[in-house]
N, C-alpha and C positions, 0 to 999 in steps of 0.2 A: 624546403618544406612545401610540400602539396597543400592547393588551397582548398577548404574544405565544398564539396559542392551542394545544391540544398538537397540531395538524394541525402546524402551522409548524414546533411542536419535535421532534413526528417525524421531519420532511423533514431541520429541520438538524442531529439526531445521527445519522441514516442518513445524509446528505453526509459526516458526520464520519469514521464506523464504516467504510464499504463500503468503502474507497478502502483503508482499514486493514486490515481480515480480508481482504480480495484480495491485497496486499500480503504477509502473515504465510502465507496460504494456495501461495502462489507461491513462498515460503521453504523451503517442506517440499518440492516437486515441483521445486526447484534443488538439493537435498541427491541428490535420487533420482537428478537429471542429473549430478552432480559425480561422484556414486560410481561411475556407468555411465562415466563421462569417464577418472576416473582410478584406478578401482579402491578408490580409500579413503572412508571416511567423512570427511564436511566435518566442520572442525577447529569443538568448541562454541563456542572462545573462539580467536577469531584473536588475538586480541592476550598471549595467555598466552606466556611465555617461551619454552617447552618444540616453540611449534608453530613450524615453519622461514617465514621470510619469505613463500619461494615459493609454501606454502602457503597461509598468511593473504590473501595480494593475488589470491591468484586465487580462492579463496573470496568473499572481499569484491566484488573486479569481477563475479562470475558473481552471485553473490545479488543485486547492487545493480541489474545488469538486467533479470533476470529479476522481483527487486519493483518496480522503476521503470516497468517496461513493462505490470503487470496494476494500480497503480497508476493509471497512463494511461491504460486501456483503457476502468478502469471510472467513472471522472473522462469521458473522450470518452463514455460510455452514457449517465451522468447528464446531463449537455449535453441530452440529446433527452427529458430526463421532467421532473416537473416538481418534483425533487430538486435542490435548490442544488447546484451542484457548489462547493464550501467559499465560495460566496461572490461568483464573479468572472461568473458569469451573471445576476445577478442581484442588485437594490438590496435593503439591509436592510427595507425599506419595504412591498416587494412580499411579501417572503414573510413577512410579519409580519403580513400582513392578511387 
């Protein structure tokens, strides 16, 4: 078995990261859109007692697209470089060498 070198392990903790801070980055720019939407601040903790259902679920649906979708986006970029996208482009083999 080939040892991994830090090229390879660069590649696969930025496959890891990018998909993640896109994700987390698109969290914050869906708060900005929730507030414009409905005048409030998204609830910190949906699941807290205190915040009403309606809230929590439409909080949760609108975040979960908006990070699913820059998730995606930046998983379809990595596809075209030569950044494992986590793995499904590419054999542990290849990028190990």
């Amino acid at each position: 078995m080939k040892s991994p070198t830090s090229k390879s392990l660069g590649l696969i903790a930025v496959s890891l990261l990018a998909p993640a801070i896109a994700a987390r980055a698109a969290r914050s720019i869906a708060g900005v859109g929730y507030h414009a939407i409905t005048k409030d601040d998204p609830p910190r903790n949906p699941a807290h007692p205190q915040v009403e259902w309606k809230d929590a679920v439409a909080w949760t649906v609108f975040s979960g697209i908006v990070g699913g979708l820059a998730r995606l986006a930046v998983r379809r970029w990595m596809a075209d470089t030569e950044v494992p996208a986590e793995g499904y482009d590419y054999e542990m083999s290849d990028v190990l060498e």
